[in-house]
C-alpha positions in Angstrom: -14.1 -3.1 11.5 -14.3 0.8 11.4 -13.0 3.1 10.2 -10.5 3.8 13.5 -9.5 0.3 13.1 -8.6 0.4 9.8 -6.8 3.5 9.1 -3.4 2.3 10.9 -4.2 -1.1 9.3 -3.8 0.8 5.8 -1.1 3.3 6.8 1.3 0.4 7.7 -0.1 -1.7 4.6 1.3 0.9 2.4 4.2 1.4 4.0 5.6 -1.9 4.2 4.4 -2.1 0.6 6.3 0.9 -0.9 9.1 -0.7 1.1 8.9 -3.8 -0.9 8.6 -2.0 -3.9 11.9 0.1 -3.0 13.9 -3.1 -2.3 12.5 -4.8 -5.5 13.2 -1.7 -7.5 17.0 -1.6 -6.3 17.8 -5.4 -6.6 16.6 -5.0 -10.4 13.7 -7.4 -10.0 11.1 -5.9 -12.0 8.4 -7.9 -12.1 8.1 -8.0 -8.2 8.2 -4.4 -7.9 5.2 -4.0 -10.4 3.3 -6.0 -7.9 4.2 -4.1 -5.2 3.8 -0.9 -6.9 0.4 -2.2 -7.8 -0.3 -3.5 -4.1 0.6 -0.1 -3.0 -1.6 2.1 -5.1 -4.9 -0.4 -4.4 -3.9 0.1 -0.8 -4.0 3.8 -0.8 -6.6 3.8 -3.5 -9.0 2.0 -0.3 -7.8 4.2 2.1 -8.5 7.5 0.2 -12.6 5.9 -0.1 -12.6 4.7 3.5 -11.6 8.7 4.3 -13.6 9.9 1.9 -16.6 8.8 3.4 -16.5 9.7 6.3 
């Protein structure tokens, strides 16, 4: 895939993501929002090299 294809594939990674980690965060369940919080900053970690390079 290239770098067109994965761009939206990222962008809707992170959101749905930080949206996990929002509901986790207000139900109280910790430990699943530190996943999601660490989900979400490997996803935008990937997407800040894909841009990066280019």
């Amino acid at each position: 895939m290239n770098q067109q294809q994965l761009r939206p594939l990222y962008l809707l990674g992170i959101a749905a993501s930080a949206y996990a980690l929002w509901y986790f965060v207000t139900a109280g369940s910790n430990l699943y929002a530190i996943v999601f919080g660490l989900v979400t900053v490997t996803l935008v970690v990937r997407l800040r090299k894909l841009t990066a390079d280019s």
